[in-house]
C-alpha positions as CSV (number, residue, x, y, z in Angstrom):
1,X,19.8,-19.2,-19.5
2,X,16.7,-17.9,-19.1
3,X,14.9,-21.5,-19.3
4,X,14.7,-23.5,-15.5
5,X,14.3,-27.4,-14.8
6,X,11.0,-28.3,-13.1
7,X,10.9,-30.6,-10.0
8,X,12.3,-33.5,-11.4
9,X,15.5,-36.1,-12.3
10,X,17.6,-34.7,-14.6
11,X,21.0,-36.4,-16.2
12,X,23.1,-33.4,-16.4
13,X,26.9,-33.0,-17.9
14,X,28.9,-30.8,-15.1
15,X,31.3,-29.9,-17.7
16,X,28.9,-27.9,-19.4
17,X,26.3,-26.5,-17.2
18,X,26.2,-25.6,-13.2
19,X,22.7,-26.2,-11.3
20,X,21.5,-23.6,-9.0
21,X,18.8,-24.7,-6.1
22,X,15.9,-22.0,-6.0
23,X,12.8,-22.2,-3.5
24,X,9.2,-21.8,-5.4
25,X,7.5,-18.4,-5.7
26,X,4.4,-19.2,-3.5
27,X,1.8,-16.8,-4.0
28,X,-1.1,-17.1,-0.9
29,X,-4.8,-16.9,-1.5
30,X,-5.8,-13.1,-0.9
31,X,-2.8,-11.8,-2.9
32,X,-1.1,-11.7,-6.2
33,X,2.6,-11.5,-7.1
34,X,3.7,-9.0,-9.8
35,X,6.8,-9.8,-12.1
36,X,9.2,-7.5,-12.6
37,X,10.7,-8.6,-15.9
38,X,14.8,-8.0,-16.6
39,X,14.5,-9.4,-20.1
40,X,12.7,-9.2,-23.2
41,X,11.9,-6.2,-25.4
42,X,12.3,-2.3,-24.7
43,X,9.3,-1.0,-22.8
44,X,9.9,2.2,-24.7
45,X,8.9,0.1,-27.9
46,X,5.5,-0.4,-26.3
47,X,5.2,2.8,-24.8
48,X,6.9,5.5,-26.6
49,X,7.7,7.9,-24.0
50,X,9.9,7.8,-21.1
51,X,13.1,9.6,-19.7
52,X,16.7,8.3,-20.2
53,X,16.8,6.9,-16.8
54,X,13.6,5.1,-17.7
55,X,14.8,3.4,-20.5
56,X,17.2,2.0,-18.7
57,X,15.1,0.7,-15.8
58,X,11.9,-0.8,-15.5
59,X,9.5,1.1,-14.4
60,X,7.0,0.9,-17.5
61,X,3.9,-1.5,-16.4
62,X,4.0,-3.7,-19.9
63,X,2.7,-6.8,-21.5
64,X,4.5,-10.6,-21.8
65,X,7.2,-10.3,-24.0
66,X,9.0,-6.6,-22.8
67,X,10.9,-5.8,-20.0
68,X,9.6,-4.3,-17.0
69,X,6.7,-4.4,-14.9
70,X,4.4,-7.5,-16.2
71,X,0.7,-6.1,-16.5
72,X,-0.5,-9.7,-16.0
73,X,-0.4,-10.8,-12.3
74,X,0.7,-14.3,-11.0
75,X,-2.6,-15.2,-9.1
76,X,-2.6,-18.1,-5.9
77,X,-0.2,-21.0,-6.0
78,X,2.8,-22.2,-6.0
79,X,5.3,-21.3,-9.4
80,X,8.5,-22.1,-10.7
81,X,10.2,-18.2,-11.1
82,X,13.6,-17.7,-12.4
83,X,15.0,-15.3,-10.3
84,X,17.5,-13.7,-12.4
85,X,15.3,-13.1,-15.3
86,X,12.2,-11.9,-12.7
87,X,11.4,-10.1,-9.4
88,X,8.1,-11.2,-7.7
89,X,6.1,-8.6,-5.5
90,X,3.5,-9.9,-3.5
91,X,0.5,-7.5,-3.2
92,X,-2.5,-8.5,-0.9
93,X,-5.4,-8.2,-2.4
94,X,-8.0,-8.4,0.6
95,X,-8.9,-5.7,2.9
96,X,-6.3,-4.3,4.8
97,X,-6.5,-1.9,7.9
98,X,-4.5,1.3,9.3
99,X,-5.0,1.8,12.5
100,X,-3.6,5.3,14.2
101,X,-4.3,3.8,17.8
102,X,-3.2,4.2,21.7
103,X,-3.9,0.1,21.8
104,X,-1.6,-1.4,19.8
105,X,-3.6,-4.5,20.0
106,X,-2.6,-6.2,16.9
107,X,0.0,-8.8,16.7
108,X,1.5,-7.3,13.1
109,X,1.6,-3.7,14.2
110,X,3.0,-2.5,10.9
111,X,-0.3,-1.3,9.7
112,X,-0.3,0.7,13.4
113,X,0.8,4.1,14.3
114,X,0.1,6.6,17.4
115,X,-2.8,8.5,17.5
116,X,-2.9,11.8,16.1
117,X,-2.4,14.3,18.7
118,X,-3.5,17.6,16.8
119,X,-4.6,21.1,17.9
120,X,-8.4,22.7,18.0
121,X,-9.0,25.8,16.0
122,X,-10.0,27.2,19.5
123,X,-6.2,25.9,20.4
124,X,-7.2,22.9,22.5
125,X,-4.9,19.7,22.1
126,X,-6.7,16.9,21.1
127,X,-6.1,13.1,20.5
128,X,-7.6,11.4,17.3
129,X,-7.7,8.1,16.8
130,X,-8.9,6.4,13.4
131,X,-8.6,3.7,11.4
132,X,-8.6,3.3,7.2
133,X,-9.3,0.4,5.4
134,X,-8.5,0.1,1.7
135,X,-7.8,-2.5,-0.8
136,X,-5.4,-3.1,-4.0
137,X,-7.8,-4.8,-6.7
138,X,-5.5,-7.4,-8.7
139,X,-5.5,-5.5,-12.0
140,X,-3.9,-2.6,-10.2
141,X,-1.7,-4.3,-8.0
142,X,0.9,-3.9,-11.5
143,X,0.3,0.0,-11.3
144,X,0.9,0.1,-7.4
145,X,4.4,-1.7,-7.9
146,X,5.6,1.3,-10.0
147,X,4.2,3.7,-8.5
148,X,5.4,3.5,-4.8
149,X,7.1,-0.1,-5.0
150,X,5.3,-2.0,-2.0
151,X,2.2,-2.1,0.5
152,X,4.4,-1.3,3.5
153,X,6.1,1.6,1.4
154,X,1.7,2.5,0.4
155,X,1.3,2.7,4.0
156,X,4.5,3.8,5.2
157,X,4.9,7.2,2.8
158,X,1.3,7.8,1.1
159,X,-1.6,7.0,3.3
160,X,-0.1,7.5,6.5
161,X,1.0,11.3,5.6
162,X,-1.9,12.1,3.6
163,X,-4.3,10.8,6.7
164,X,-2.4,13.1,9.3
165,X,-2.3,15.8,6.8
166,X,-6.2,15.8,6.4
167,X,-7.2,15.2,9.7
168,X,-4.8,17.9,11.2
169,X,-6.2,20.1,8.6
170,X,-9.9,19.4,9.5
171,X,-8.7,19.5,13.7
172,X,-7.2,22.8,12.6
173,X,-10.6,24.7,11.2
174,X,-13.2,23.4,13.8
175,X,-13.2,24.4,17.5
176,X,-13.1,21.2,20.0
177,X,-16.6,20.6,21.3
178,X,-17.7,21.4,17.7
179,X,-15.4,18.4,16.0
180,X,-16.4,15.9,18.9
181,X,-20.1,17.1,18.0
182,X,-20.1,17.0,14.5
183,X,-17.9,13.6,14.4
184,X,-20.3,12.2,11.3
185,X,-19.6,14.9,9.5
186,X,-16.3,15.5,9.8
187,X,-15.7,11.5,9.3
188,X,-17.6,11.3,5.9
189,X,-15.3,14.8,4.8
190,X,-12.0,12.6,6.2
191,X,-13.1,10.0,3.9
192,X,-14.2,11.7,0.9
193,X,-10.7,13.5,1.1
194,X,-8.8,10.0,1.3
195,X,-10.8,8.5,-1.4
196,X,-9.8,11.1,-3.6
197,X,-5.9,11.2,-2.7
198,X,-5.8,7.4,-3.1
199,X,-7.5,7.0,-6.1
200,X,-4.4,8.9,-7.8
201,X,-2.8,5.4,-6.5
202,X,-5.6,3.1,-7.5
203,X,-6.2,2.3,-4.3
204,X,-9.1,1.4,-3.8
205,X,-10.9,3.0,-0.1
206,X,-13.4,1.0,1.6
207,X,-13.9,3.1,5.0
208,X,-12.1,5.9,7.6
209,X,-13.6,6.0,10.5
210,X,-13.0,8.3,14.1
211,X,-13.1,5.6,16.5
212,X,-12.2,7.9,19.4
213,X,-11.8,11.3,20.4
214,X,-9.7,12.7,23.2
215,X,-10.7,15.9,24.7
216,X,-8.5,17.4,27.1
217,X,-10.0,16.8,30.5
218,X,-10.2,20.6,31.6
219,X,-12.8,21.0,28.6
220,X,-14.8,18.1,29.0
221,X,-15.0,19.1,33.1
222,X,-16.3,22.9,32.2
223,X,-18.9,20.9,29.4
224,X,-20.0,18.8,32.3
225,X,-20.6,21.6,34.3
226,X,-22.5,23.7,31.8
């Protein structure tokens, strides 16, 4: 019964039909829910393409009437879902930060993670400490769903690897004193780098900033003294 009763009195026959109690799908301002869609037409109708194991899930991003993932988002307020014919994702759509920080200041520390403790090209350890801040426009919020699944899985398995891949890359070419010198620089390259790795996502990058550099204390003493 794909069909649901709205808030509401209803006179209802037991005999025929049992009544299931389901809480709304509230969607906050600042996010969007996608639908995942069990019924309606095959996506591969729409599409054309896709692997056996595709066919038989839903991991096409389609329009109303097919099954799979809706291309129209639920924007915010309160809905009446049937759960067993959809799945809603909520996606936030403001700015969101990742912090790799020593303070874990934040009272939702899921965005968080430890600093990145990396090593010089001059073989120096060092301690990086940054901080990304993207977004998920609505539109793409659909195309996010299918390809990683969720923002804490975005965060999680894609930008948090492909930060600590770049910046241990850039660490590894660029002597200590040099990297702490040239910070602007090597930021603006960070971010350039993200930008382009998230895009394949449409994820949208807003900033990466270095907001601290550790030197180990033996180097910065022999700077000093120089």
């Amino acid at each position: 019964q794909e069909n649901i009763l709205t808030p509401g009195t209803y006179y209802i026959n037991p005999y025929l039909f049992s009544v299931a109690k389901r809480k709304q799908t509230v969607v906050n301002q600042g996010a969007v829910a996608v639908l995942i869609s069990n019924i309606g037409k095959d996506p591969t109708e729409f599409t054309g393409e896709g692997t056996a194991e595709e066919k038989r899930g839903t991991r096409h991003v389609v329009p109303k009437g097919y099954r799979g993932i809706q291309r129209d988002v639920l924007g915010p307020g309160h809905y009446n879902i049937n759960p067993l014919a959809y799945s809603a994702i909520i996606i936030p759509t403001n700015t969101r930060s990742v912090d790799w920080s020593a303070e874990k200041t934040r009272k939702d520390s899921s965005g968080t993670f430890d600093p990145f403790r990396v090593v010089s090209h001059d073989g120096f350890p060092m301690q990086v400490e940054v901080r990304c801040q993207y977004r998920v426009l609505p539109e793409n919020a659909p195309y996010v769903v299918q390809k990683i699944g969720s923002i804490e899985e975005l965060e999680q398995n894609v930008i948090h690897p492909q930060i600590d891949g770049i910046f241990r890359a850039q660490v590894s070419r660029s002597p200590a004193i040099s990297y702490q010198q040239n910070r602007a620089e090597e930021q603006k390259a960070a971010e350039s780098a993200v930008r382009d790795d998230l895009s394949k996502y449409r994820v949208e990058v807003v900033s990466v900033m270095i907001t601290n550099i550790h030197l180990p204390e033996q180097l910065m003493k022999t700077t000093q003294q120089k």
